[in-house]
C-alpha positions in Angstrom: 120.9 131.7 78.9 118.3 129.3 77.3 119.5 126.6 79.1 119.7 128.1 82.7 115.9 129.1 82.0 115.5 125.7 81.0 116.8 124.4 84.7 114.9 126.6 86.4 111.3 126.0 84.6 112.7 122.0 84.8 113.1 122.4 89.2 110.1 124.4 89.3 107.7 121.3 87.7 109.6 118.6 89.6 108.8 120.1 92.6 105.2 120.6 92.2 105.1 117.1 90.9 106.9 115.5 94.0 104.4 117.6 96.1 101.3 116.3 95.1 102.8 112.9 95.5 101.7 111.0 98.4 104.6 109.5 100.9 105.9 106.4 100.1 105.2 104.0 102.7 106.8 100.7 103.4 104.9 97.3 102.0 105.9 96.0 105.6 104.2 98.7 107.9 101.2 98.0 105.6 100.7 93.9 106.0 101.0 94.6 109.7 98.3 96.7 110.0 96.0 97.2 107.1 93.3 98.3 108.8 95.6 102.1 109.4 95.7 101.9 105.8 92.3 101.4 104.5 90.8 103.8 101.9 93.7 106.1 102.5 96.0 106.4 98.9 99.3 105.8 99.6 102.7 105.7 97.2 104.8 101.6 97.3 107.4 100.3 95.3 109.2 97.1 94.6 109.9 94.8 92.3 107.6 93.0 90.2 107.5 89.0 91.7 104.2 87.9 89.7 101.2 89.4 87.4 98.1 88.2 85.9 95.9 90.1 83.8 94.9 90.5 80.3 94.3 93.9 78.3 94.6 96.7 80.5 93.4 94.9 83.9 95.0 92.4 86.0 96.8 92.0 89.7 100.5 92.3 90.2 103.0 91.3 93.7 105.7 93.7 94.0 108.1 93.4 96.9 110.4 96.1 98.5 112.3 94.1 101.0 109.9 94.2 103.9 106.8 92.7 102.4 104.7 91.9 99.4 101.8 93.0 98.0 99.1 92.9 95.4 97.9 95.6 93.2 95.2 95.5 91.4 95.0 97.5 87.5 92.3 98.8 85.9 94.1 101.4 83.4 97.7 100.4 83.2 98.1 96.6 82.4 100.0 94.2 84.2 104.1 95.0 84.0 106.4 92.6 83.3 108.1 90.0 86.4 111.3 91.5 87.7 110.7 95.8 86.8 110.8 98.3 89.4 108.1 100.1 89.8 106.5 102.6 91.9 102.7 102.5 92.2 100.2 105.1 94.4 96.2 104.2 95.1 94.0 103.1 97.5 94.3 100.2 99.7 91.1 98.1 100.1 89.9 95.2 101.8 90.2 92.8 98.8 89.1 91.6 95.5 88.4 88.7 93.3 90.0 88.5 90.4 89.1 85.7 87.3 88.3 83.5 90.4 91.1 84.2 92.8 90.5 86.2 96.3 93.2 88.3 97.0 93.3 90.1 100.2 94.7 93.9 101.1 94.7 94.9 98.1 96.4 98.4 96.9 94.1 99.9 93.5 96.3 101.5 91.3 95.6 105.4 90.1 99.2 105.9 89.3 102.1 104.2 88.3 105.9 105.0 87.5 108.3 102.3 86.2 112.4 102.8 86.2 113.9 103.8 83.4 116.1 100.8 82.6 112.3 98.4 82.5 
């Protein structure tokens, strides 16, 4: 009986949680227009291909297949090169970073890695 309670209260929270997730969109759609993205937060994921950073701030490239990207930490720190991981925030114009322009630029607000990383 516990159990099947358990289930139930388990579905319940998943699917508020996947509700107030925003849509993942493709890296791809993204790099070809950035300008339909601008200020709006959206939900990527890939795989980690480079990150600089120190602390808990520093930029990341993850790749999904159709493009790349650069996110930019604040909170989180920099994950290590080849982990999965899916990221939602803001896209914005650009940023320097330790002396380093970096353009479309996603600002991270929330992360998720894969289990296995």
């Amino acid at each position: 009986m516990k159990a099947r309670i358990f289930a139930g209260v388990s579905i319940a929270l998943m699917s508020l949680a996947l509700t107030a997730c925003p849509e993942r969109i493709r890296i791809g759609d993204i790099t070809r227009d950035p300008g339909r993205f601008y200020n709006r937060e959206v939900t990527v994921a890939g795989r980690v291909n480079r990150s600089y950073g120190a602390l808990d701030k520093g930029v990341y490239e993850i790749d999904d297949g159709t493009g790349k990207i650069w996110i930019f930490t604040e909170r989180y720190g920099v994950p290590s090169r080849d982990g999965y991981i899916g990221v939602t925030g803001k896209i914005i114009p650009g940023i320097t970073y330790n002396g380093t322009n970096y353009a479309t630029v996603l600002r991270e607000t929330r992360r998720r890695t894969h289990p296995g990383n």
